[in-house]
C-alpha positions as CSV (number, residue, x, y, z in Angstrom):
1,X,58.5,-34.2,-24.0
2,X,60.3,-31.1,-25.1
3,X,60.5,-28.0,-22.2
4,X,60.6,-24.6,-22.5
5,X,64.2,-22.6,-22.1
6,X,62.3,-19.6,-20.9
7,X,59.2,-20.4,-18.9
8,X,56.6,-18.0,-20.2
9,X,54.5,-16.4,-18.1
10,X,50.6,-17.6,-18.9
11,X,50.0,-13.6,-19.3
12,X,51.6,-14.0,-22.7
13,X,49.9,-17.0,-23.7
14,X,46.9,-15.1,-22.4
15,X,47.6,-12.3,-24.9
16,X,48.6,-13.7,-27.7
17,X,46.0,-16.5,-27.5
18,X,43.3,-13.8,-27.0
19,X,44.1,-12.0,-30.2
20,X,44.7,-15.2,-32.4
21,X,41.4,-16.1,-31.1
22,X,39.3,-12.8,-31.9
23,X,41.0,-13.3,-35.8
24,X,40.5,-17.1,-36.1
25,X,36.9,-16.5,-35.5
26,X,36.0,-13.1,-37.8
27,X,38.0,-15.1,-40.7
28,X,37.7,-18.7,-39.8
29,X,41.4,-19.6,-39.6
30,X,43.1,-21.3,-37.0
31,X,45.0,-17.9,-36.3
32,X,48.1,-19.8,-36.6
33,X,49.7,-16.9,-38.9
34,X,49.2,-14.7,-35.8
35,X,50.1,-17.4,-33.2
36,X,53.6,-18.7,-34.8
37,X,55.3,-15.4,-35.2
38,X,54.1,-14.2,-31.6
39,X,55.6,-17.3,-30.0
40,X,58.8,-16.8,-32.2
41,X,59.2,-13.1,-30.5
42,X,57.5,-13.5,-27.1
43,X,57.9,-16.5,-25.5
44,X,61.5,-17.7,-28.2
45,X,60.0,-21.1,-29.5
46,X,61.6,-22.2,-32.6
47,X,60.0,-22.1,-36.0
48,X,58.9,-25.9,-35.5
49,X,58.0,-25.4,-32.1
50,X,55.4,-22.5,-32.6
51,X,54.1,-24.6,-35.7
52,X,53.3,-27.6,-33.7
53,X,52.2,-25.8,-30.4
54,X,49.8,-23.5,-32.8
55,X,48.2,-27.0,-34.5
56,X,47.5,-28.0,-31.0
57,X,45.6,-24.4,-29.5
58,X,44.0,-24.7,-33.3
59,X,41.9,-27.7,-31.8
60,X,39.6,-25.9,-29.5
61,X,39.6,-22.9,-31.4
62,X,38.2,-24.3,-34.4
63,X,35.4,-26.5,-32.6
64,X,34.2,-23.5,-30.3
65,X,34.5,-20.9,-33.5
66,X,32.4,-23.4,-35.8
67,X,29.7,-23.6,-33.1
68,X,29.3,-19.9,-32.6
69,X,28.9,-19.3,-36.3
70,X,26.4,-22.6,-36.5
71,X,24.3,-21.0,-33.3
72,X,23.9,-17.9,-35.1
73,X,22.1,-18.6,-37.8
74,X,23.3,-17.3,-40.5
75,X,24.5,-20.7,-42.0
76,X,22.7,-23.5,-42.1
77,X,23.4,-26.4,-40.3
78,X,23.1,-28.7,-43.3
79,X,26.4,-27.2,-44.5
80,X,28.1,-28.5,-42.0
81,X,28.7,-32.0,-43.7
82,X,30.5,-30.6,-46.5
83,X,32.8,-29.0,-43.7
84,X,33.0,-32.8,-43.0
85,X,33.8,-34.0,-46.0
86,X,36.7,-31.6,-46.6
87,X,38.2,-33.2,-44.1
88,X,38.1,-36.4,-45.0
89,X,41.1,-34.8,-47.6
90,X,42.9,-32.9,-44.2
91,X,42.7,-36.0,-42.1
92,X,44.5,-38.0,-44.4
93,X,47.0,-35.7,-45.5
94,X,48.1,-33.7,-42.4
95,X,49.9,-36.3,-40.9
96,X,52.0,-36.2,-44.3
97,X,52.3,-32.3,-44.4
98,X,53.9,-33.1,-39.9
99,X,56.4,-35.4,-41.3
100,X,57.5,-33.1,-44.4
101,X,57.7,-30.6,-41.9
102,X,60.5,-32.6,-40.1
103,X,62.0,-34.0,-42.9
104,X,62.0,-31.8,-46.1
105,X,63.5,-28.4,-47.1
106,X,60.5,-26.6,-47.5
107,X,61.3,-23.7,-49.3
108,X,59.9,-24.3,-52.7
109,X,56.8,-25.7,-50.8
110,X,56.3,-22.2,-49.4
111,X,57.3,-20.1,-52.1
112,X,54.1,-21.7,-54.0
113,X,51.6,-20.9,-51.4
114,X,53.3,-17.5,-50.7
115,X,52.5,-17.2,-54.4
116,X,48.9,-18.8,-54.1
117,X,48.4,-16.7,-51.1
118,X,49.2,-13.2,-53.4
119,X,47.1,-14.3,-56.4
120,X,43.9,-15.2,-54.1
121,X,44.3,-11.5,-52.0
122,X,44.0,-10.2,-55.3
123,X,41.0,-11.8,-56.5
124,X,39.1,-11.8,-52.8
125,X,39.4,-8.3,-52.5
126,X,37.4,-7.6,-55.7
127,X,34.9,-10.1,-55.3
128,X,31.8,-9.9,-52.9
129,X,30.0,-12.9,-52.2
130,X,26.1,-13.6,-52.1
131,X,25.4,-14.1,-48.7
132,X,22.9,-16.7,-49.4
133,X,24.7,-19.0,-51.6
134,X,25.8,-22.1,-50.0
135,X,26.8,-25.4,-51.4
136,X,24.8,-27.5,-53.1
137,X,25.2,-31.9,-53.2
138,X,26.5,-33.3,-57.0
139,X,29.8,-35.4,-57.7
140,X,32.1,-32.6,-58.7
141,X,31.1,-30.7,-55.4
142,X,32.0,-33.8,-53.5
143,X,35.0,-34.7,-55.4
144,X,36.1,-30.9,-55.3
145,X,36.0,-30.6,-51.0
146,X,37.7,-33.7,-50.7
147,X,40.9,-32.6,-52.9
148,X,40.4,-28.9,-51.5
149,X,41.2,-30.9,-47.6
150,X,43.9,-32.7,-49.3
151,X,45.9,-29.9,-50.3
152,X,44.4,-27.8,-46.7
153,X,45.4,-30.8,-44.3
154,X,49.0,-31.4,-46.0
155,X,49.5,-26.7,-45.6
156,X,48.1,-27.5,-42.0
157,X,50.3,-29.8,-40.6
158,X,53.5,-28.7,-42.7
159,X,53.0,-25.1,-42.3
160,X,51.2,-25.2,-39.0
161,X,48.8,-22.4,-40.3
162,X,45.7,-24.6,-40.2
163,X,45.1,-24.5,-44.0
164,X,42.3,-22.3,-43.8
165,X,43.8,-19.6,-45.2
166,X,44.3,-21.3,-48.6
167,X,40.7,-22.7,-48.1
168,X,38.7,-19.5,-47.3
169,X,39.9,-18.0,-50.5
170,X,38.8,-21.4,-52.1
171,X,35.7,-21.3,-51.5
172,X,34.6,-17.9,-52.0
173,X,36.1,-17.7,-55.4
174,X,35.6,-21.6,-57.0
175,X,32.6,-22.7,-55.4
176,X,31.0,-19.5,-55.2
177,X,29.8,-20.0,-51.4
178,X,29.1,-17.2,-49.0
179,X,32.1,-15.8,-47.1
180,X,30.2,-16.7,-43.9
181,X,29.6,-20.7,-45.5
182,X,33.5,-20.5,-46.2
183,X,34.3,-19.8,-43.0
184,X,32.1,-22.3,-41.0
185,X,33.3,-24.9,-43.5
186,X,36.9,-24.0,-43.0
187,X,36.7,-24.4,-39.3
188,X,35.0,-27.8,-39.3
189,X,37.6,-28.9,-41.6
190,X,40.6,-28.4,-39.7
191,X,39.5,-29.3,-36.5
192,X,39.8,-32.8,-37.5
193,X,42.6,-32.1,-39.8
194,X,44.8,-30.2,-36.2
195,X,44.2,-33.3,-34.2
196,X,45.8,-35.8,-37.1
197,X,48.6,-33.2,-37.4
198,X,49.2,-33.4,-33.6
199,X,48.8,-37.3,-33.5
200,X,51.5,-36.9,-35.7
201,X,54.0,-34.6,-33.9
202,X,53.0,-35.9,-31.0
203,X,54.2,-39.2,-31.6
204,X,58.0,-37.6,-32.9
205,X,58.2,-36.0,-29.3
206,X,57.7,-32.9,-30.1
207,X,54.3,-31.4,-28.9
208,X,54.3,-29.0,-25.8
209,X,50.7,-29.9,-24.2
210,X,51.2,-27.5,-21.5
211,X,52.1,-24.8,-24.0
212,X,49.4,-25.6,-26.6
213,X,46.7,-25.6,-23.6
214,X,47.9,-22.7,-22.1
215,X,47.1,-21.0,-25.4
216,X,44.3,-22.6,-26.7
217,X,42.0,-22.0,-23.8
218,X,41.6,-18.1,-24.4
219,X,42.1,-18.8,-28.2
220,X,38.6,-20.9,-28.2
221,X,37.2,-17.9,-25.7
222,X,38.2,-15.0,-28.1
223,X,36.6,-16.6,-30.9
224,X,33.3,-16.4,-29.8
225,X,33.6,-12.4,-29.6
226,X,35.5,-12.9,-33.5
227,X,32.2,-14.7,-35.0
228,X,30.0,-12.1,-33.9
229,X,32.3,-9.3,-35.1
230,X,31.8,-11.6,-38.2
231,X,28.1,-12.2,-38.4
232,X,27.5,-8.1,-37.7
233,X,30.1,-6.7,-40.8
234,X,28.5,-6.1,-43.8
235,X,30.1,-8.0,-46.6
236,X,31.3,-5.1,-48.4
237,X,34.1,-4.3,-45.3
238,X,34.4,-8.1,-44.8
239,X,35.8,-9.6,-47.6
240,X,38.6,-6.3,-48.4
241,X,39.4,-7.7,-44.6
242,X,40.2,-11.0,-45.6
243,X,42.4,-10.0,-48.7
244,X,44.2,-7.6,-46.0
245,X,44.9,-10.6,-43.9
246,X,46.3,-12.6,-46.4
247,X,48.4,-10.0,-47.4
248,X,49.6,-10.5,-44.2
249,X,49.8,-13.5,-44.4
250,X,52.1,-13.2,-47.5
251,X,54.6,-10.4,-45.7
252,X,55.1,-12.9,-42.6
253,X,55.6,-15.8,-44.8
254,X,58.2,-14.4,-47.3
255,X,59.9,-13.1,-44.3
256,X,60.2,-16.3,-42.8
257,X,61.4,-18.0,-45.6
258,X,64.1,-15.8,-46.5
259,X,65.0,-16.0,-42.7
260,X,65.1,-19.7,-43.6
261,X,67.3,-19.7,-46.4
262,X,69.9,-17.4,-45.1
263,X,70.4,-20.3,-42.1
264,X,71.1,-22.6,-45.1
């Protein structure tokens, strides 16, 4: 069980856990884009430390945050078992994407999604979504979640960002599914996609349950407050949001990995 250098106060985890939280539910991400580089500066985890303790408080956000949005009506519950079939992809792959995080030089891996990342801001940002489309059932649909959770579990548990962030975009622009649908979907898929990731880190050693609790617990609290900030913004402010965020997303990323490659 790895420990802590500096013990954190749980005011930090609090804080930090509190604002992950109120993103991860407006956008349906795990908030690990926020979490991970807040953990790097405040409480001095290492890169692979904040990635697995972020997978872990991803858990109870993503099952409280998919809830909120299902109990408020503005997607239908029937959608939920596409959620569960993109994670039939994540579960199998995000065990892979934990043990490439301990065992590869992941550099090209992240210059790709940086790049993916950039290309879907782009396109998000001019595209607004019917808020009444939601998936339909045929073959390619089916077939089409389950590679979409491949590729989502394998980003969640290398990257520790939950995958949703390549999902969202996804969704929205090749399946054509309300931003709202995208973002219920994207939660239900990780959530099982997290716990394989932390099955897998867990059994290397090198989860922090204390840590990952600590923060997870306000994370799953703030996201209730995030999927009503969703459910109330008009469309037309929502998605330019979500191309701002993965922006974001991009700037923290490239950072990271030139950080990375300057340590050889």
């Amino acid at each position: 069980m790895p420990t802590e250098t500096t013990a954190p106060r749980a005011l930090t985890y609090t804080g930090i856990g509190l604002l992950a939280g109120l993103l991860a539910g407006f956008f349906g991400v795990g908030g690990g884009i926020v979490v991970i580089p807040l953990l790097i500066l405040f409480v001095h985890f290492d890169q692979r430390q904040a990635s697995v303790t972020s997978l872990v408080a991803i858990i109870p956000t993503s099952l409280v945050a998919a809830s909120a949005f299902l109990a408020s009506g503005t997607v239908p519950w029937d959608q939920t078992v596409f959620g569960l079939i993109i994670a039939i992809g994540s579960t199998i792959t995000a065990p892979l994407g934990a043990w490439a995080l301990r065992t590869w030089k992941t550099t090209t891996v992240r210059w790709i999604f940086i790049a993916v990342l950039l290309f879907s801001a782009i396109q998000v940002a001019y595209q607004l979504p019917n808020r009444d489309n939601h998936l339909e059932w045929s073959a390619g649909v089916v077939i089409g979640l389950i590679a979409s959770g491949a590729v989502m579990g394998f980003v969640a548990g290398l990257l520790g960002v939950g995958g949703g962030l390549l999902l969202l975009p996804l969704l929205v622009l090749g399946f054509g599914v309300s931003d709202l649908t995208a973002k219920v979907l994207s939660l239900i898929a990780m959530f099982p996609a997290a716990i394989s990731g932390t099955i897998g880190s867990a059994r290397a050693g090198t989860v922090n349950w204390k840590a990952g609790v600590s923060l997870g617990v306000p994370m799953a609290l703030a996201s209730i407050a995030g999927v009503w900030l969703a459910t109330t913004t008009p469309v037309e402010w929502a998605n330019p949001l979500l191309a701002a965020l993965l922006i974001y997303a991009v700037v923290q990323l490239t950072i990271r990995t030139i950080n990375s490659m300057r340590r050889g």
